[in-house]
PDB file of N, H, CA, C and O in Angstrom:
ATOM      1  N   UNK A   1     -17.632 -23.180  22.058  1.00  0.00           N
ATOM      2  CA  UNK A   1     -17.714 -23.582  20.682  1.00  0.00           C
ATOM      3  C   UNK A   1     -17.191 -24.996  20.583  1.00  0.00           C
ATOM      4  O   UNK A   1     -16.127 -25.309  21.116  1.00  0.00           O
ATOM      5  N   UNK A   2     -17.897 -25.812  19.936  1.00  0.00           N
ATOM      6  H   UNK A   2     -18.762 -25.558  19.503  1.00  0.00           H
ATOM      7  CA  UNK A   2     -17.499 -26.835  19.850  1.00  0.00           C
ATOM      8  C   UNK A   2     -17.362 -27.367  18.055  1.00  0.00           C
ATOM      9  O   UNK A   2     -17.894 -27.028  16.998  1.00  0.00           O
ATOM     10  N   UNK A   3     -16.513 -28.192  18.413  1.00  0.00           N
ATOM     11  H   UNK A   3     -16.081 -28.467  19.272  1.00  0.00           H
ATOM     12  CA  UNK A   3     -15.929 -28.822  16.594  1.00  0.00           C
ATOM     13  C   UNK A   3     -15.955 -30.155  16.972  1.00  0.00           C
ATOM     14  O   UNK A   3     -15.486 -30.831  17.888  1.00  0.00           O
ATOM     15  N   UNK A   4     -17.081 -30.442  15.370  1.00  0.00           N
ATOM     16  H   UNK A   4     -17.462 -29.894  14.626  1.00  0.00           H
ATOM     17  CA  UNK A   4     -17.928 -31.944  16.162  1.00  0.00           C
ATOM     18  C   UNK A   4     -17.628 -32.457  14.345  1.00  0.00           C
ATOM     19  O   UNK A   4     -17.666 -31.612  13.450  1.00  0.00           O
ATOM     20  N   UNK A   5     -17.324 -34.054  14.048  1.00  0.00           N
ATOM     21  H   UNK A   5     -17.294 -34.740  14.775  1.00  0.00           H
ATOM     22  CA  UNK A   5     -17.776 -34.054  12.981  1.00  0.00           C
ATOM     23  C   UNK A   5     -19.523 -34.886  12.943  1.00  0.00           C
ATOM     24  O   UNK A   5     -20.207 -35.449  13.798  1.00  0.00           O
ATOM     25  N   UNK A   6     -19.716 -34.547  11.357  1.00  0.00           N
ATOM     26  H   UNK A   6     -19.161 -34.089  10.663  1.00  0.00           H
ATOM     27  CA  UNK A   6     -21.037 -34.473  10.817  1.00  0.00           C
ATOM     28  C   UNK A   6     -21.880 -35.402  12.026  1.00  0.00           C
ATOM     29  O   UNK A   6     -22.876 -34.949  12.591  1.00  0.00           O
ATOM     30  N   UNK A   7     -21.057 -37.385  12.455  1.00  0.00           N
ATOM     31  H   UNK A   7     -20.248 -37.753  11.996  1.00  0.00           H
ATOM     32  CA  UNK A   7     -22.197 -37.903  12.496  1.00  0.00           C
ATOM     33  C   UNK A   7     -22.944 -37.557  14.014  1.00  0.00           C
ATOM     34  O   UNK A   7     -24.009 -37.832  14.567  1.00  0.00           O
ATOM     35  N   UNK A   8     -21.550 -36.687  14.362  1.00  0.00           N
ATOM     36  H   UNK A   8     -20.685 -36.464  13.913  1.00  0.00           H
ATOM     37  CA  UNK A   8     -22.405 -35.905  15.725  1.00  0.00           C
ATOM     38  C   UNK A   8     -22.951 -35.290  16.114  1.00  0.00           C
ATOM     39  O   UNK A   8     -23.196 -35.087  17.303  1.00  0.00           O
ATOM     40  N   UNK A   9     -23.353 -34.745  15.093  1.00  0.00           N
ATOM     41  H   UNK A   9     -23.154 -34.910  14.127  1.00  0.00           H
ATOM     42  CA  UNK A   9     -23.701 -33.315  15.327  1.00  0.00           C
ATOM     43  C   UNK A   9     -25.493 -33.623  15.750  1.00  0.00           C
ATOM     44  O   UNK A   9     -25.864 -32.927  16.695  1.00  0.00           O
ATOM     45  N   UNK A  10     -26.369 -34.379  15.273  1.00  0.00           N
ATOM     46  H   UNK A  10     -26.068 -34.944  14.505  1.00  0.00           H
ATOM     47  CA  UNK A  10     -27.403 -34.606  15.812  1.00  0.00           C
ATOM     48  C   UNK A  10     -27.569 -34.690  17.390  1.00  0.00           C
ATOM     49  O   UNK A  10     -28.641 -34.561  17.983  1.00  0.00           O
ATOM     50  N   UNK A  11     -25.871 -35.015  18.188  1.00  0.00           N
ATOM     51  H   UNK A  11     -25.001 -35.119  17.707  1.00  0.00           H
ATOM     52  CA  UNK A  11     -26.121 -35.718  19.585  1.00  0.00           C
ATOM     53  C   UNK A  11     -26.623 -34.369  19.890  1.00  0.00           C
ATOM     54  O   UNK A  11     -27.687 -34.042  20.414  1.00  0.00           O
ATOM     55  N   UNK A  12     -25.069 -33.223  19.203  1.00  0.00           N
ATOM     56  H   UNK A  12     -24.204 -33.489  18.778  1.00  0.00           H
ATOM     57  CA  UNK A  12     -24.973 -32.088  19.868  1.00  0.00           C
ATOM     58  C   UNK A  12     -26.760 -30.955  19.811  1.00  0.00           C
ATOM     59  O   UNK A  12     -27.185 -29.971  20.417  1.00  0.00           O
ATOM     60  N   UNK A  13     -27.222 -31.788  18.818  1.00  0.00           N
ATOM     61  H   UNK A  13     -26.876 -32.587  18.326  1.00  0.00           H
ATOM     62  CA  UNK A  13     -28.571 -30.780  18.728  1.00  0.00           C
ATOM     63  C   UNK A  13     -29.735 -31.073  19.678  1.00  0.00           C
ATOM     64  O   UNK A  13     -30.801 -30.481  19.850  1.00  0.00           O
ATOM     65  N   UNK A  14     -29.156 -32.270  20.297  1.00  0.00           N
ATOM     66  H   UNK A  14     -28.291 -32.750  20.157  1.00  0.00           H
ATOM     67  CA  UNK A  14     -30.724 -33.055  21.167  1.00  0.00           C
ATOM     68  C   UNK A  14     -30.042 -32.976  22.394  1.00  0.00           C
ATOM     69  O   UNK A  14     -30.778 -33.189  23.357  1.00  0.00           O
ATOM     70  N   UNK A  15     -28.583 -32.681  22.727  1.00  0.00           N
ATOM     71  H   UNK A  15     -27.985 -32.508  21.944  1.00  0.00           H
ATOM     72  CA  UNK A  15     -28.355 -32.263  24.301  1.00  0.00           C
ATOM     73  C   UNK A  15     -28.104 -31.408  24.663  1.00  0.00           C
ATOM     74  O   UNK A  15     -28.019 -31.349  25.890  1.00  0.00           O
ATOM     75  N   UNK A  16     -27.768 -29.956  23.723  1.00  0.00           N
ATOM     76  H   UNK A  16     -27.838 -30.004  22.726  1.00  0.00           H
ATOM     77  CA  UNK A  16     -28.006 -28.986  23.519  1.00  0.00           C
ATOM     78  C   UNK A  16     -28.810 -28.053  24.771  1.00  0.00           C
ATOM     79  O   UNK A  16     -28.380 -27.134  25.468  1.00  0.00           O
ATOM     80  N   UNK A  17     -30.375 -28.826  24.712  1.00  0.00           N
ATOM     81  H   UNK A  17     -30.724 -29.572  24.146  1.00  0.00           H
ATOM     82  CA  UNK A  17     -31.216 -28.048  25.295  1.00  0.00           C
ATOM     83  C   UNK A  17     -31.258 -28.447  26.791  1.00  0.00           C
ATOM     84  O   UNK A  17     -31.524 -27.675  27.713  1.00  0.00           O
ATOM     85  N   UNK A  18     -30.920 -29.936  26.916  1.00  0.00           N
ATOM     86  H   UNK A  18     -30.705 -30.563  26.168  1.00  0.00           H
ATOM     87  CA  UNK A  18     -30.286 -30.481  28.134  1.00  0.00           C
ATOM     88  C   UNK A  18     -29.739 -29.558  29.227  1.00  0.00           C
ATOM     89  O   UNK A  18     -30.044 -29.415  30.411  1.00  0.00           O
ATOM     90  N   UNK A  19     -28.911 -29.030  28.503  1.00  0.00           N
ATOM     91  H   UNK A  19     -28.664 -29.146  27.541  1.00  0.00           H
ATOM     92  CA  UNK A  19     -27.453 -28.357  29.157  1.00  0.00           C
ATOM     93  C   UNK A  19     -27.890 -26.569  29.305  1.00  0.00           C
ATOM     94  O   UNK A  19     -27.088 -25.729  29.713  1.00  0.00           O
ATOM     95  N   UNK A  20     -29.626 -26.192  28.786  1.00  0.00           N
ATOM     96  H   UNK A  20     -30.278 -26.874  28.455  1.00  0.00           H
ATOM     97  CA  UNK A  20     -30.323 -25.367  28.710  1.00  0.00           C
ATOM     98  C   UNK A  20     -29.473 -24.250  28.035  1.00  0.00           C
ATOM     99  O   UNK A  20     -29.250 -23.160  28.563  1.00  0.00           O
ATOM    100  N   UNK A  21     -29.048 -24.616  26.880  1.00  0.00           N
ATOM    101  H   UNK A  21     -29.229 -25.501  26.451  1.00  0.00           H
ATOM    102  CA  UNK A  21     -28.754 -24.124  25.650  1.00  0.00           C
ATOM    103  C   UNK A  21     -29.615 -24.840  24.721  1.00  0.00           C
ATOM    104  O   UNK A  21     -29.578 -26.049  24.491  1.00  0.00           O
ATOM    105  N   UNK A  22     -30.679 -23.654  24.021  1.00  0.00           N
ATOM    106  H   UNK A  22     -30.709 -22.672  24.207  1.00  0.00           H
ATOM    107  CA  UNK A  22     -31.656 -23.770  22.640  1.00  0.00           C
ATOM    108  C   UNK A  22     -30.628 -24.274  21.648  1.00  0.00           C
ATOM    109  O   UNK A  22     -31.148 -25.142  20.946  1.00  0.00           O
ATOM    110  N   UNK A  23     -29.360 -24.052  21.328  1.00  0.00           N
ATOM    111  H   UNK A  23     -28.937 -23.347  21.898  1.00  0.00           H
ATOM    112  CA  UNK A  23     -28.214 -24.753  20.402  1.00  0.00           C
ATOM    113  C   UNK A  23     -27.086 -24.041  20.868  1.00  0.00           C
ATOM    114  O   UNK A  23     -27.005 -22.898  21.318  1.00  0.00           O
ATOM    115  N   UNK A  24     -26.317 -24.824  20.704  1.00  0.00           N
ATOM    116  H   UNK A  24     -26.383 -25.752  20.339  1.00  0.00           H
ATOM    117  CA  UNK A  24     -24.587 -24.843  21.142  1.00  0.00           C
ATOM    118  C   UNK A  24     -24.359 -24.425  19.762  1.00  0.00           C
ATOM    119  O   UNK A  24     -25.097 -24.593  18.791  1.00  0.00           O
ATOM    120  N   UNK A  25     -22.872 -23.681  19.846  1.00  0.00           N
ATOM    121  H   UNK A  25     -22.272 -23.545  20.635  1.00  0.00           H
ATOM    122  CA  UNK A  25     -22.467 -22.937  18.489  1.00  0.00           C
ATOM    123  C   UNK A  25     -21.928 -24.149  18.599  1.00  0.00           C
ATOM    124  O   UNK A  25     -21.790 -24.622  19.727  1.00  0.00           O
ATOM    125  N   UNK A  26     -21.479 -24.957  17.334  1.00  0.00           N
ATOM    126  H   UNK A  26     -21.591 -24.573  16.417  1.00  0.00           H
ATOM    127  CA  UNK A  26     -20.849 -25.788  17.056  1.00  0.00           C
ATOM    128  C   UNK A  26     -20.290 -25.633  15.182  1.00  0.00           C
ATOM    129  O   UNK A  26     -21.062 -25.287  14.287  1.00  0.00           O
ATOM    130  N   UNK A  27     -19.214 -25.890  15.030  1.00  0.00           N
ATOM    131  H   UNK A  27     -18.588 -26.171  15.757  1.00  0.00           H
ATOM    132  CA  UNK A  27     -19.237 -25.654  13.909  1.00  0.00           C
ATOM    133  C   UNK A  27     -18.392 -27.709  13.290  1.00  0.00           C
ATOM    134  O   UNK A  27     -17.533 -28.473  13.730  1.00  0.00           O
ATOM    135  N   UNK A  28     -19.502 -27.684  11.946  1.00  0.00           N
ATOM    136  H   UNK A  28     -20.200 -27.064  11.588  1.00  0.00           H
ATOM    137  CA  UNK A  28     -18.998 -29.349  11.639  1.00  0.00           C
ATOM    138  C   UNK A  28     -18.029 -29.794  11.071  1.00  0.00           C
ATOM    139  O   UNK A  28     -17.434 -28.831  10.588  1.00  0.00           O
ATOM    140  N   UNK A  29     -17.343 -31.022  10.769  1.00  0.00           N
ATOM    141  H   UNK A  29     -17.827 -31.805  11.162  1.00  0.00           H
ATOM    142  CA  UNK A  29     -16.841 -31.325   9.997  1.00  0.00           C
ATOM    143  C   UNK A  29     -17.046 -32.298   9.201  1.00  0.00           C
ATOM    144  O   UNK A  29     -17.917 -33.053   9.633  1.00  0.00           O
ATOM    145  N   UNK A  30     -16.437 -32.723   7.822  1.00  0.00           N
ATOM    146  H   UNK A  30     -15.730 -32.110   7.470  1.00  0.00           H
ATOM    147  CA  UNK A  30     -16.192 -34.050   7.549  1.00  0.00           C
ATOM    148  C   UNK A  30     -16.337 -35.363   8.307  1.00  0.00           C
ATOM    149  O   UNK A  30     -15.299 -35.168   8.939  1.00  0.00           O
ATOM    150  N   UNK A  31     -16.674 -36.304   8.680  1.00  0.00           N
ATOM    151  H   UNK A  31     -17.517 -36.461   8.166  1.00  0.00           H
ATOM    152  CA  UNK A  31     -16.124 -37.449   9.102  1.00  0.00           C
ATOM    153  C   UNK A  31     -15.501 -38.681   8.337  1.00  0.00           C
ATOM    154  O   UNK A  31     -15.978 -39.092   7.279  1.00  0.00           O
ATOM    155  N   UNK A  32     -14.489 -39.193   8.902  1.00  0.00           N
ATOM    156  H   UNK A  32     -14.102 -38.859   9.761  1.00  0.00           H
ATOM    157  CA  UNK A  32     -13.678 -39.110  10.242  1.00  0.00           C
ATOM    158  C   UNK A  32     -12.348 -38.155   9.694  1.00  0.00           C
ATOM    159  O   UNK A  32     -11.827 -38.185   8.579  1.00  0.00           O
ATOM    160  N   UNK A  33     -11.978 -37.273  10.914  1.00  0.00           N
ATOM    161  H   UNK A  33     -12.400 -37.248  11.820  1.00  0.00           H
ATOM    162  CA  UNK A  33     -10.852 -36.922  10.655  1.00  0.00           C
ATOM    163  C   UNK A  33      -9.756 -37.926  11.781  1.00  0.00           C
ATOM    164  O   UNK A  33      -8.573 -37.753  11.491  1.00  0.00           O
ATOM    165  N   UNK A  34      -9.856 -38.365  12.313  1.00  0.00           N
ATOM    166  H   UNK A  34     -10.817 -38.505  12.549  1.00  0.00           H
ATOM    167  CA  UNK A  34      -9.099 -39.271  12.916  1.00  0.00           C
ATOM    168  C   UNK A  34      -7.663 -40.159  11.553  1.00  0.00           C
ATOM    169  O   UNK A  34      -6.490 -40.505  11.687  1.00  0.00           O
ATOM    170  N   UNK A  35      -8.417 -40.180  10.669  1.00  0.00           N
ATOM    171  H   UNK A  35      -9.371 -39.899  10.560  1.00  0.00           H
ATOM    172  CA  UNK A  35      -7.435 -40.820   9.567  1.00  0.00           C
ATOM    173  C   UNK A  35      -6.527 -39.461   9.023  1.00  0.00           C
ATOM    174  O   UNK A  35      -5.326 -39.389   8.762  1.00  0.00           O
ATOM    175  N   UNK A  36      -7.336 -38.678   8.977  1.00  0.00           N
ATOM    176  H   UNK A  36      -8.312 -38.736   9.189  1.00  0.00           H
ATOM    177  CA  UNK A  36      -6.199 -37.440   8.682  1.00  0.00           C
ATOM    178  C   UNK A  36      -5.059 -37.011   8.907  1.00  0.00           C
ATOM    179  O   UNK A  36      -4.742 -36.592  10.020  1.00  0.00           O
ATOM    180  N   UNK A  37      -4.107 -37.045   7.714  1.00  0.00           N
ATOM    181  H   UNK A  37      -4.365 -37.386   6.810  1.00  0.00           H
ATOM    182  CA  UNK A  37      -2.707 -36.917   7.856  1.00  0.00           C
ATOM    183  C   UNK A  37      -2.410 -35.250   8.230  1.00  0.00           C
ATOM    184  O   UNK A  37      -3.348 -34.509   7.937  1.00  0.00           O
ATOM    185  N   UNK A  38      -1.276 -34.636   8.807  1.00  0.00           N
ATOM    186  H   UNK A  38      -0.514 -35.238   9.045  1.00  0.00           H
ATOM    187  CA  UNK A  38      -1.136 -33.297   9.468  1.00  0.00           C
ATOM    188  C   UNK A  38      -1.457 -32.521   8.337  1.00  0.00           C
ATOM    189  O   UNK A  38      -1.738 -31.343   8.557  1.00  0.00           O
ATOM    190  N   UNK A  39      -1.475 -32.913   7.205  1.00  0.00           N
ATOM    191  H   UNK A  39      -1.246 -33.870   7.026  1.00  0.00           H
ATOM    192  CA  UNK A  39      -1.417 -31.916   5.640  1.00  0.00           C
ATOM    193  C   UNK A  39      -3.306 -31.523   5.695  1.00  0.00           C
ATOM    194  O   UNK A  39      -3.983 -30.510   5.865  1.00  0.00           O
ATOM    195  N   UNK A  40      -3.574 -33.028   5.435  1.00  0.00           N
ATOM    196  H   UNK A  40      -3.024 -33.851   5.297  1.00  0.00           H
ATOM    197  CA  UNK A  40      -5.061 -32.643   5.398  1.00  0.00           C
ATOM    198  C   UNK A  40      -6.164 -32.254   6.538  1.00  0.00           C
ATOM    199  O   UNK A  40      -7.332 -31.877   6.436  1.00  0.00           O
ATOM    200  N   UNK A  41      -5.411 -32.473   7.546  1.00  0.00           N
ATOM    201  H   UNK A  41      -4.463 -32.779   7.629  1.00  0.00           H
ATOM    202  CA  UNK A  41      -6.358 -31.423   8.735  1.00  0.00           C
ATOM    203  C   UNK A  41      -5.942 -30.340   8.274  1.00  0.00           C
ATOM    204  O   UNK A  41      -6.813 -29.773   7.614  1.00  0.00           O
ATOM    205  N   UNK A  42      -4.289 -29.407   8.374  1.00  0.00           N
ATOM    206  H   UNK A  42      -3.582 -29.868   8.910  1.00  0.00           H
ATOM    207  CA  UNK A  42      -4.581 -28.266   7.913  1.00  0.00           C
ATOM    208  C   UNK A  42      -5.193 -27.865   7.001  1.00  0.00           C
ATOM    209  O   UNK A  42      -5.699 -26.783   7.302  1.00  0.00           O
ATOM    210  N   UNK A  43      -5.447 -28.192   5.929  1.00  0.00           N
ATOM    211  H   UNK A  43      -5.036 -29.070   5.684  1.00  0.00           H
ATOM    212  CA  UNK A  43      -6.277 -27.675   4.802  1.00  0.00           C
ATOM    213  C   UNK A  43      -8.005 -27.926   5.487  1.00  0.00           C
ATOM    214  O   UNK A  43      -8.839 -27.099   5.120  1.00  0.00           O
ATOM    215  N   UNK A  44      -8.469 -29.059   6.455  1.00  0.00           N
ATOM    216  H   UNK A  44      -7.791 -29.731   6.753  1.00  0.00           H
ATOM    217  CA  UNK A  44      -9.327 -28.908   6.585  1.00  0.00           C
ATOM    218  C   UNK A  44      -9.850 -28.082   7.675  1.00  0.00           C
ATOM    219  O   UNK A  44     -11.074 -28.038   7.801  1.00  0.00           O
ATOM    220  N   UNK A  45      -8.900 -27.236   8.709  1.00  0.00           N
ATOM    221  H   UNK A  45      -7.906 -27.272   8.606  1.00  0.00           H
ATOM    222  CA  UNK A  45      -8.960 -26.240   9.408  1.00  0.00           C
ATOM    223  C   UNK A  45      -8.850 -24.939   8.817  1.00  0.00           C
ATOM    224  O   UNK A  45      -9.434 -24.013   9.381  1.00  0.00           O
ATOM    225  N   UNK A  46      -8.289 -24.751   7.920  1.00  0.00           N
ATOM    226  H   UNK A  46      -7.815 -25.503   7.462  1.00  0.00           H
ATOM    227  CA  UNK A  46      -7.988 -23.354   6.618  1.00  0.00           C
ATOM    228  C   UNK A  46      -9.638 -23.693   6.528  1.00  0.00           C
ATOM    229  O   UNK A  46     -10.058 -22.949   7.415  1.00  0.00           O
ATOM    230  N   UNK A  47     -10.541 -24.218   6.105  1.00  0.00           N
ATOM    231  H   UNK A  47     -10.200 -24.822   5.384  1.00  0.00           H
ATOM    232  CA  UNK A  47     -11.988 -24.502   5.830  1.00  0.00           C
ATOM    233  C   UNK A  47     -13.358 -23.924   6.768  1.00  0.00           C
ATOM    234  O   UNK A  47     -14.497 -23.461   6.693  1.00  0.00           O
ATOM    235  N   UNK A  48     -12.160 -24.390   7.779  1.00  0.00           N
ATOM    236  H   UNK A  48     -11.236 -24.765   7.840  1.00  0.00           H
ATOM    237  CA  UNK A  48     -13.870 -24.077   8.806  1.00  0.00           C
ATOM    238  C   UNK A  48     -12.774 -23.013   9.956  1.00  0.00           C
ATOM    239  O   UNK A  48     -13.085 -23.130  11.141  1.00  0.00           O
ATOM    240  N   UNK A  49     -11.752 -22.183   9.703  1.00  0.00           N
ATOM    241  H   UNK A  49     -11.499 -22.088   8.741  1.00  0.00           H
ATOM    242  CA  UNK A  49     -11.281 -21.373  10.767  1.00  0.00           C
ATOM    243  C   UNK A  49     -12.371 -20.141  11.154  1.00  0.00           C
ATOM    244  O   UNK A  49     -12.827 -19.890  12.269  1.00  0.00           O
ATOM    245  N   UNK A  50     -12.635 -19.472   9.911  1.00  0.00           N
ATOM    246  H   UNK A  50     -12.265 -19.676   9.004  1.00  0.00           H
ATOM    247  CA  UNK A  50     -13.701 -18.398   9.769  1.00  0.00           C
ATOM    248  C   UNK A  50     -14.277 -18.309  10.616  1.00  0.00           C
ATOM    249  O   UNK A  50     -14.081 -17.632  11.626  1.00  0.00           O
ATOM    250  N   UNK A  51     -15.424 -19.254  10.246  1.00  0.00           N
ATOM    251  H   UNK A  51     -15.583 -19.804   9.426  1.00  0.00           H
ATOM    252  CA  UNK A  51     -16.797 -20.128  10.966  1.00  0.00           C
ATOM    253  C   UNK A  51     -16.591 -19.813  12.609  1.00  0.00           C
ATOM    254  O   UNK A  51     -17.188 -19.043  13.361  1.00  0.00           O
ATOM    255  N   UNK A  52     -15.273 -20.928  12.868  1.00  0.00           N
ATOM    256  H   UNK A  52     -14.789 -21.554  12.257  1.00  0.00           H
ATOM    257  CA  UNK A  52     -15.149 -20.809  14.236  1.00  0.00           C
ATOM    258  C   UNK A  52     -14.731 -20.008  15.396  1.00  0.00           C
ATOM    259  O   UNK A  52     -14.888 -20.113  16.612  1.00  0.00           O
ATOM    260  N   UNK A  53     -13.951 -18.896  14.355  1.00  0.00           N
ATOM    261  H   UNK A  53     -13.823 -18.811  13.366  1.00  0.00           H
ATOM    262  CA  UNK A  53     -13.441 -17.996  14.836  1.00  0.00           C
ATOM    263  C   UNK A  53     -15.099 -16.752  15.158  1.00  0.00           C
ATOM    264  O   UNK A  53     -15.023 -15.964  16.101  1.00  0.00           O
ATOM    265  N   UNK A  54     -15.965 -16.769  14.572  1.00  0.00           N
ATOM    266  H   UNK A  54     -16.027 -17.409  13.806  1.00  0.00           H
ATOM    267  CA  UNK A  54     -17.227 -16.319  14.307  1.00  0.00           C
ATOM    268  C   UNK A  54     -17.814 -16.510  15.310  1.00  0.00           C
ATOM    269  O   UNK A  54     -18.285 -15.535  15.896  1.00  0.00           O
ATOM    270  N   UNK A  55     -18.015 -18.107  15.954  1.00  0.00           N
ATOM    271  H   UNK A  55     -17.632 -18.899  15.478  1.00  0.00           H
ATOM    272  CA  UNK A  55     -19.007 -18.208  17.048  1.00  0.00           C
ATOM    273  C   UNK A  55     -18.009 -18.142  18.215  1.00  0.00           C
ATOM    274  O   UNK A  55     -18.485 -17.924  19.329  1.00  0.00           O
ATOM    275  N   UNK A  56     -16.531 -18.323  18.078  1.00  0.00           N
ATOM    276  H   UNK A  56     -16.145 -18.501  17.173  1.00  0.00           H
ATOM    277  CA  UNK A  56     -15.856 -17.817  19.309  1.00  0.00           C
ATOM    278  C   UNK A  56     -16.413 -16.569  20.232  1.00  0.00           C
ATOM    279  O   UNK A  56     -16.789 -16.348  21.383  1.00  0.00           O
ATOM    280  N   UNK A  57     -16.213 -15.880  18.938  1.00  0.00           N
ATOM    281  H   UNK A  57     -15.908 -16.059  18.003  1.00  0.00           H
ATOM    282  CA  UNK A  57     -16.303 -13.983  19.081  1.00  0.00           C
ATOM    283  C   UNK A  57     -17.633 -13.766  18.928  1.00  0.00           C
ATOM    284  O   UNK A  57     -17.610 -12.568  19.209  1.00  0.00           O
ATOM    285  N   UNK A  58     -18.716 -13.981  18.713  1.00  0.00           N
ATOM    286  H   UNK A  58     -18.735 -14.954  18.484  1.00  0.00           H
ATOM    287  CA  UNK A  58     -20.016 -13.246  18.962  1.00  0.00           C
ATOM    288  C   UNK A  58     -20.703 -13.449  20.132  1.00  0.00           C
ATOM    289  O   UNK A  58     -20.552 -14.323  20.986  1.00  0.00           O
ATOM    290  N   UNK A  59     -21.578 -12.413  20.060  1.00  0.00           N
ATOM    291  H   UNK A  59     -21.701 -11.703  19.366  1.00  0.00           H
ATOM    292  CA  UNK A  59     -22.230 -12.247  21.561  1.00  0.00           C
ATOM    293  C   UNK A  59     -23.381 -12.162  21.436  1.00  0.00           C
ATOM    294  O   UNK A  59     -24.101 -12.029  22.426  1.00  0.00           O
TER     295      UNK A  59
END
Protein backbone atom coordinates (compact mmCIF):
# COMPACT_ATOMS: atom_id res chain seq x y z
CA UNK A 1 0.00 0.00 0.00
CA UNK A 2 1.25 3.01 -0.82
CA UNK A 3 0.43 6.85 0.45
CA UNK A 4 1.15 9.12 -2.43
CA UNK A 5 -0.03 12.75 -2.53
CA UNK A 6 -2.55 13.85 -5.34
CA UNK A 7 0.23 15.17 -7.88
CA UNK A 8 1.49 11.58 -7.88
CA UNK A 9 -0.69 9.65 -8.10
CA UNK A 10 -0.87 9.65 -12.05
CA UNK A 11 3.04 8.33 -11.86
CA UNK A 12 1.63 5.62 -9.56
CA UNK A 13 -1.19 4.72 -12.24
CA UNK A 14 1.18 4.50 -15.41
CA UNK A 15 3.93 2.34 -13.45
CA UNK A 16 1.63 0.43 -11.85
CA UNK A 17 1.35 -1.97 -14.76
CA UNK A 18 5.18 -1.78 -15.21
CA UNK A 19 5.74 -3.52 -12.01
CA UNK A 20 2.75 -6.00 -13.53
CA UNK A 21 0.28 -4.71 -11.16
CA UNK A 22 -3.19 -3.59 -13.24
CA UNK A 23 -3.16 -0.82 -10.05
CA UNK A 24 -1.30 -0.57 -6.86
CA UNK A 25 -3.65 0.05 -3.81
CA UNK A 26 -2.59 3.40 -3.09
CA UNK A 27 -4.50 5.58 -1.06
CA UNK A 28 -4.08 9.84 -1.78
CA UNK A 29 -3.49 12.75 -0.23
CA UNK A 30 -3.60 16.47 -0.20
CA UNK A 31 -0.51 18.06 -1.58
CA UNK A 32 2.11 19.02 -0.09
CA UNK A 33 2.18 17.62 3.22
CA UNK A 34 5.79 18.27 3.65
CA UNK A 35 4.69 21.85 5.17
CA UNK A 36 2.56 20.09 7.64
CA UNK A 37 2.84 20.85 11.18
CA UNK A 38 2.59 17.38 13.65
CA UNK A 39 -1.18 18.72 14.48
CA UNK A 40 -2.20 18.77 10.90
CA UNK A 41 -0.80 15.50 9.60
CA UNK A 42 -2.57 13.96 12.49
CA UNK A 43 -5.83 15.19 11.62
CA UNK A 44 -4.84 14.44 8.09
CA UNK A 45 -4.06 10.71 8.92
CA UNK A 46 -7.45 10.48 11.28
CA UNK A 47 -8.77 11.13 7.31
CA UNK A 48 -7.40 8.58 5.25
CA UNK A 49 -6.53 5.77 8.28
CA UNK A 50 -9.77 3.73 7.26
CA UNK A 51 -8.97 3.72 3.60
CA UNK A 52 -5.55 2.46 4.36
CA UNK A 53 -6.07 0.26 6.83
CA UNK A 54 -8.70 -1.34 4.02
CA UNK A 55 -6.18 -1.97 1.28
CA UNK A 56 -3.61 -3.14 3.96
CA UNK A 57 -6.07 -5.96 4.94
CA UNK A 58 -7.84 -7.10 1.79
CA UNK A 59 -7.18 -9.90 -0.31
Amino acid sequence: MLLVTEPFQPVVESFAPTVGMASYPAVTVPHPVSTLDDESLQKLATTVIDEAVARLTAV
